[in-house]
Wavefront OBJ file of the C-alpha trace (Angstrom):
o trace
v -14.301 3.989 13.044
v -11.284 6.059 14.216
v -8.248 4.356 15.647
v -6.713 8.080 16.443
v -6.538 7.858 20.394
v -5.394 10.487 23.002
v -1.790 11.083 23.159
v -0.668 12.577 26.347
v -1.802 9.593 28.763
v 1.711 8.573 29.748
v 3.189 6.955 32.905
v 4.472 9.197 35.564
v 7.972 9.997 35.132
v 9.566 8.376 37.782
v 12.760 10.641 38.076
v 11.882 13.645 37.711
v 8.562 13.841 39.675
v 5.192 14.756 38.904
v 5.822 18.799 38.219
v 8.314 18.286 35.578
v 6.176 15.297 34.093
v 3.347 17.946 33.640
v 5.018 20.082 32.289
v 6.459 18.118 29.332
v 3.034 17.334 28.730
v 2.095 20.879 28.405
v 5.193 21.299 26.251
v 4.141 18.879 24.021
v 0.103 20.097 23.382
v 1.964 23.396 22.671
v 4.181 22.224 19.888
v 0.918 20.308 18.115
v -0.967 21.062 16.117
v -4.394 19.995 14.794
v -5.344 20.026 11.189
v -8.860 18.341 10.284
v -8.683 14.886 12.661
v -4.770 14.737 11.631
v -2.656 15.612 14.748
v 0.915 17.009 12.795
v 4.126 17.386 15.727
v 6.561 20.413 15.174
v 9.163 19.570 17.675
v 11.867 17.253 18.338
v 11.111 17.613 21.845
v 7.998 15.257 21.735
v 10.324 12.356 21.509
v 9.740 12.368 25.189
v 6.321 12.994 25.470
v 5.825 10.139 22.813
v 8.320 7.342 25.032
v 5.832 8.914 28.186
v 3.107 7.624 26.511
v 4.131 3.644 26.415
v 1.648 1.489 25.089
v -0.004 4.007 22.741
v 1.887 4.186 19.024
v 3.061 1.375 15.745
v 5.390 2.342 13.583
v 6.499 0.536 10.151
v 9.711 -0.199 8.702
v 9.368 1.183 5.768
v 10.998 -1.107 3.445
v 10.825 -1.153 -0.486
v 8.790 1.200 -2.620
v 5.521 2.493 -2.998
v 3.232 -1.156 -2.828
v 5.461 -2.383 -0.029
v 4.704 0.790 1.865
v 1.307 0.507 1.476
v 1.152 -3.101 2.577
v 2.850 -2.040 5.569
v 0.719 0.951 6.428
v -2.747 -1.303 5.913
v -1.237 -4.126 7.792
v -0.739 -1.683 10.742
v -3.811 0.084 10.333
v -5.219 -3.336 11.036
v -3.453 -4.306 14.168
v -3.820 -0.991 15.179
v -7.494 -1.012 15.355
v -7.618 -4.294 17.185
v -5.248 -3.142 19.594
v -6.063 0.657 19.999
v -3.073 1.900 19.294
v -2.009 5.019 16.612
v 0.187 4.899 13.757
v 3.251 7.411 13.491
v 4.658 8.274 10.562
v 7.090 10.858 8.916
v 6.814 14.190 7.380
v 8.693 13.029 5.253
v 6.831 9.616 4.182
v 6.534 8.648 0.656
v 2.514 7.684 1.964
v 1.630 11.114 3.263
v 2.821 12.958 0.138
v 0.654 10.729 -2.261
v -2.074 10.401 0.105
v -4.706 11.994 2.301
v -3.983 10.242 5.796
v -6.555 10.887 8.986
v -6.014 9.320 12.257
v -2.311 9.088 12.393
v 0.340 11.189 14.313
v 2.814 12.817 11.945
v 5.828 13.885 13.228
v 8.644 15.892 11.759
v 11.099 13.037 12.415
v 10.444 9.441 12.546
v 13.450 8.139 14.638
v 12.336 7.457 17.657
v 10.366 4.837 15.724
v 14.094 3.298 16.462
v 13.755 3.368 20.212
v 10.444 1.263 19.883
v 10.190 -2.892 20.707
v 10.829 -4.055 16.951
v 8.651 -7.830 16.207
v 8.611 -8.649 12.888
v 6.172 -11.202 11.083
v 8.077 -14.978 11.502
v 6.267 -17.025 8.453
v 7.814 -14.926 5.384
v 7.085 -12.035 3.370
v 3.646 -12.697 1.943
v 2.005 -15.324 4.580
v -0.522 -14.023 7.704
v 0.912 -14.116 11.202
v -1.791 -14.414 13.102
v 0.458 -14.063 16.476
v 0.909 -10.006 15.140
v -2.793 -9.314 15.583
v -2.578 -9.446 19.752
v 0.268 -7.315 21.047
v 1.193 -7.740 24.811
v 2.770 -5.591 27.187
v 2.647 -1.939 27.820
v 5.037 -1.061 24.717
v 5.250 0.940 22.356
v 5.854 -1.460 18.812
v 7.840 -0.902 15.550
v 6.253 -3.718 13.415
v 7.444 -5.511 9.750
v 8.925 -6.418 8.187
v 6.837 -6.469 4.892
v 3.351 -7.583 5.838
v 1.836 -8.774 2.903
v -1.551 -10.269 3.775
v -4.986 -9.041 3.312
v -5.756 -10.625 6.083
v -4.063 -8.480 8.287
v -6.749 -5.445 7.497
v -9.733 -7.103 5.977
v -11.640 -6.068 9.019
v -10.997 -2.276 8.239
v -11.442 -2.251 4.463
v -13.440 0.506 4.167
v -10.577 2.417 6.622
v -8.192 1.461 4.392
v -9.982 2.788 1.181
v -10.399 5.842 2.973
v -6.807 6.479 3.799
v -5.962 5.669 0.260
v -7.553 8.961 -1.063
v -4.692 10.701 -3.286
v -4.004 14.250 -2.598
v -5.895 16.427 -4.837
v -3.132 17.230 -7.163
v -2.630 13.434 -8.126
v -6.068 12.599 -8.101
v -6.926 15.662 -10.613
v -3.718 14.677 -12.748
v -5.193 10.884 -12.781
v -8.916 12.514 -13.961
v -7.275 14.139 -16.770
v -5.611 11.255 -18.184
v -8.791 9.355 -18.168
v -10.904 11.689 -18.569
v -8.970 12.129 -22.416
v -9.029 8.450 -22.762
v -12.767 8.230 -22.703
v -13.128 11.222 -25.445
v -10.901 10.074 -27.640
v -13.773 7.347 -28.225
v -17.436 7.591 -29.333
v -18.777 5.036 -27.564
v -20.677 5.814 -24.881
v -20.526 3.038 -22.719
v -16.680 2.070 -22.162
v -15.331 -0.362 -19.929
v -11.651 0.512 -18.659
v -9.306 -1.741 -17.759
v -6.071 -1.465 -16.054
v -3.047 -3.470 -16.642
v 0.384 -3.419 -14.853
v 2.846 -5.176 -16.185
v 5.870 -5.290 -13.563
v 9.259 -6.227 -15.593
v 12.548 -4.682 -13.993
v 13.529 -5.708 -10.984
v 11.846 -9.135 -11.373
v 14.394 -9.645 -14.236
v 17.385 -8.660 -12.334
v 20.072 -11.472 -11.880
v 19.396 -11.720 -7.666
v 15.625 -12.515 -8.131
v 16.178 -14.748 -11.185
v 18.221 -16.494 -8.657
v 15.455 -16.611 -6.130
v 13.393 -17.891 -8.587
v 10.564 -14.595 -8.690
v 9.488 -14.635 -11.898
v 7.900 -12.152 -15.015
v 4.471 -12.926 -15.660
v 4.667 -14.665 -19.518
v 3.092 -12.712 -22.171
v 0.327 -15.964 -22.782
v -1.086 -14.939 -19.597
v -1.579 -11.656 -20.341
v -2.823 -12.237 -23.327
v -4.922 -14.491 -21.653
v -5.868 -11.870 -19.217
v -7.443 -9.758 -21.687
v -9.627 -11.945 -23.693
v -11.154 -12.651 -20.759
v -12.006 -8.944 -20.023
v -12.896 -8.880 -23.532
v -15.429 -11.969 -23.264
v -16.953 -10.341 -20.195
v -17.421 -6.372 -21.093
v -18.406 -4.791 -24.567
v -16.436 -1.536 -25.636
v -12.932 -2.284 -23.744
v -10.092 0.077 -23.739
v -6.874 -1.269 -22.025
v -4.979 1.762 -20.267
v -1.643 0.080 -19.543
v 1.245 1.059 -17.045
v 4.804 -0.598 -16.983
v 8.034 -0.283 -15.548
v 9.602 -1.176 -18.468
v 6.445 0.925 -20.876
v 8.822 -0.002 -24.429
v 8.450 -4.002 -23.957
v 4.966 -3.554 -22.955
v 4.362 -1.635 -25.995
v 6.121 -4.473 -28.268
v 4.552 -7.107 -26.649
v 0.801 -5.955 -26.693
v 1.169 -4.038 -30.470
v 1.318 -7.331 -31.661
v -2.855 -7.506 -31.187
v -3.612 -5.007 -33.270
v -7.421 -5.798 -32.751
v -6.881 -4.482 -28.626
v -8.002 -0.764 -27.599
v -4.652 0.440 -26.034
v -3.404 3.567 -24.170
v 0.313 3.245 -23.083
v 0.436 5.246 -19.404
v 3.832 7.422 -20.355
v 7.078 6.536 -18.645
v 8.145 10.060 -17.343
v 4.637 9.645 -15.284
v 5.568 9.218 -11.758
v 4.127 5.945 -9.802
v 1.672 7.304 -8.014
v -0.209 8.877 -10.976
v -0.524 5.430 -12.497
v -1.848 4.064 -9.350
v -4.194 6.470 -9.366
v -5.363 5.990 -12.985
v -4.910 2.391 -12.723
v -7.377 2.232 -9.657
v -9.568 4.786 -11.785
v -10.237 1.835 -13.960
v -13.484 -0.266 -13.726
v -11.270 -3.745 -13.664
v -7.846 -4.403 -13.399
v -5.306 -7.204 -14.641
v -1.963 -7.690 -12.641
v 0.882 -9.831 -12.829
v 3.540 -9.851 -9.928
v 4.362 -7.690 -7.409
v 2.374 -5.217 -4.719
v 1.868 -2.369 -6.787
v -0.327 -4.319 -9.166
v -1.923 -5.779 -6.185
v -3.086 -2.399 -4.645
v -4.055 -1.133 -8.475
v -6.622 -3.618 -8.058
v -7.727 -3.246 -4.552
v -8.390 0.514 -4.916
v -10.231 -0.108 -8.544
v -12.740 -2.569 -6.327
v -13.907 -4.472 -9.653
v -12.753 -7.445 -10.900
v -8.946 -8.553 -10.739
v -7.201 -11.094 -12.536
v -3.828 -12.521 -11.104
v -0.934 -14.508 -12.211
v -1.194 -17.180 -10.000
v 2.703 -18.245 -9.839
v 4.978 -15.204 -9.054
v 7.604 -17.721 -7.662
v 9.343 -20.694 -9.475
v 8.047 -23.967 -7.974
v 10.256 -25.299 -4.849
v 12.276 -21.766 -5.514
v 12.856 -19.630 -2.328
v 10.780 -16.633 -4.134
v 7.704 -19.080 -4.156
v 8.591 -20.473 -0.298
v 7.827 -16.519 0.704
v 4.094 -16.628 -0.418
v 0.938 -18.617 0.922
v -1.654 -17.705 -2.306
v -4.466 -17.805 0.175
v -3.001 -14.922 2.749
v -1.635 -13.016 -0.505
v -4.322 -12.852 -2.988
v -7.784 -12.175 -1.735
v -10.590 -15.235 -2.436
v -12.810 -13.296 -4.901
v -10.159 -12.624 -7.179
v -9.548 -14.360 -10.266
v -6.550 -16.677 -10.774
v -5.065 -17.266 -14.949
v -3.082 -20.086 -15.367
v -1.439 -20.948 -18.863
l 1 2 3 4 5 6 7 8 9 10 11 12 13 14 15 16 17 18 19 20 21 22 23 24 25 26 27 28 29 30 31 32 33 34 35 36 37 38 39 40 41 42 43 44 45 46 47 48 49 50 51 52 53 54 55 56 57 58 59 60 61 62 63 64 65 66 67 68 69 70 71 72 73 74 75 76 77 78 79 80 81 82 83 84 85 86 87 88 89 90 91 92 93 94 95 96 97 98 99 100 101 102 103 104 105 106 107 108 109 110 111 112 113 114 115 116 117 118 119 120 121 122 123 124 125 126 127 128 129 130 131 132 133 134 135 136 137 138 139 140 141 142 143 144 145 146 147 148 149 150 151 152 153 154 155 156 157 158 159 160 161 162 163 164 165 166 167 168 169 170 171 172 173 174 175 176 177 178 179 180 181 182 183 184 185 186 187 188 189 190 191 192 193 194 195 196 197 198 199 200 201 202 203 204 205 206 207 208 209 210 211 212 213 214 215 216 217 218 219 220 221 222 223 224 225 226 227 228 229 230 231 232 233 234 235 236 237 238 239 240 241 242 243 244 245 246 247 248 249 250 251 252 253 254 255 256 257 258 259 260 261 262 263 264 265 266 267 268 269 270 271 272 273 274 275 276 277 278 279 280 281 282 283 284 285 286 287 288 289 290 291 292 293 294 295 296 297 298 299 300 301 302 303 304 305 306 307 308 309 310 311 312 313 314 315 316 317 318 319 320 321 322 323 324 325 326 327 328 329 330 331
């Protein structure tokens, strides 16, 4: 299904009459250009082509790093299909250097993304607004603010596993990695799982405050033995944010298979390895969460990223965040 839909449909310009209308129009199929089913702008003057064309394009707000972004862009990619609109996004955009994006328009600058209605989800962070799904009025929409719900795209999964291809340069760098995992074992049948372990920001002062929290190292513990009752011949491939307490932490069971991801990787490889992985365990935080979505096997969670009655647990509804076939680990 392709939610890529004509883009020079706009109203009539009203004050400059029809002529000059068309010929903006014109202007603007000149400066695109068409690369596979992507549709890539070259000029700034499109900006009035685009505000022509009312009612047609979503843009995100692009808040946070890589996980948040891709919230945002699924989320979108959701609404947008129910409400046949296209996606813009940026040149520039930390998404369309890591991945492969069809059926959005890409545009050398993403400002007039500012000119567009802004609505924002009312319920918090991590909870489903159902009232985002239906847009109204002949607008164009820049939607957040973080949009962290499956809900929002479970009816374009496979879309979103599509988009989610890395660019070939990542995805061969991932390959390698595990590609030397799996030889520097015997065994022929190996079952890899992922771990992220997300320490620093959670521990900085201003979340402590809010009461988001570091998954304790009983549930990842915890976490693995499972994996470990359920598969024979698994090898742990862990990534970290903070790779040095990870390292202290899980050396102490010497009887685990371990391979540290390297810290001078950049994020995006260990996404990609991560989500190369036949399972993965998380613990807090959206990158973990989309490690797990891509991998499509099993997924253990930390079921309390937020203190009880804290304001970082007030932000989440469990049910909207974490999808119902994945598999909670209390301690």
């Amino acid at each position: 299904m392709s939610i890529l839909r004509p883009i020079c449909r706009g109203k009539q310009v009203r004050y400059v009459g029809i002529s000059i209308g068309i010929f903006l129009m014109m202007t603007f199929i000149n400066h695109v250009i068409h690369l596979g089913n992507k549709t890539q702008i070259r000029s700034s003057d499109d900006d009035l082509s685009i505000k022509m064309a009312n009612g047609k394009f979503l843009c995100y707000t692009y808040n946070g790093r890589l996980g948040n972004h891709m919230f945002q862009f699924a989320s979108l990619t959701g609404i947008a299909a129910l409400n046949n609109r296209t996606i813009i996004i940026g040149m520039d955009d930390y998404l369309y250097k890591v991945f492969d994006l069809k059926n959005v328009l890409v545009i050398r600058n993403r400002s007039i993304c500012n000119t567009f209605d802004f609505i924002e989800e009312g319920l918090g962070c991590c909870k489903f607004d159902a009232r985002l799904m239906t847009l109204h009025g002949d607008k164009n929409f820049k939607i957040g603010l973080y949009l962290q719900s499956w809900k929002y795209f479970y009816h374009v999964q496979d879309i979103i596993l599509g988009q989610y291809r890395f660019r070939e340069s990542i995805a061969k760098t991932a390959m390698r990695i595990v590609t030397e995992i799996r030889m520097s074992h015997r065994k022929h049948s190996l079952t890899l799982i992922g771990i992220h372990i997300r320490i620093g920001d959670i521990a900085n002062e201003m979340h402590n405050r809010n009461g988001l929290v570091i998954a304790p190292e009983g549930y990842i513990y915890k976490a693995m033995d499972y994996m470990r009752s359920k598969f024979p011949n698994v090898i742990f491939i862990v990534a970290s944010d903070d790779i040095e307490w990870t390292k202290k932490v899980l050396n102490l069971r010497s009887n685990y298979s371990l391979h540290f991801l390297e810290k001078h990787n950049m994020p995006y490889v260990d996404l990609a390895v991560l989500a190369s992985c036949d399972h993965v365990i998380q613990t807090v935080g959206s990158f973990g969460w989309w490690a797990a979505f891509l991998a499509g096997g099993i997924s253990i969670y930390y079921p309390h990223p937020g203190r009880v009655g804290s304001i970082g647990e007030a932000r989440y509804n469990y049910e909207d965040f974490f999808p119902p076939n994945w598999i909670p680990i209390d301690v």
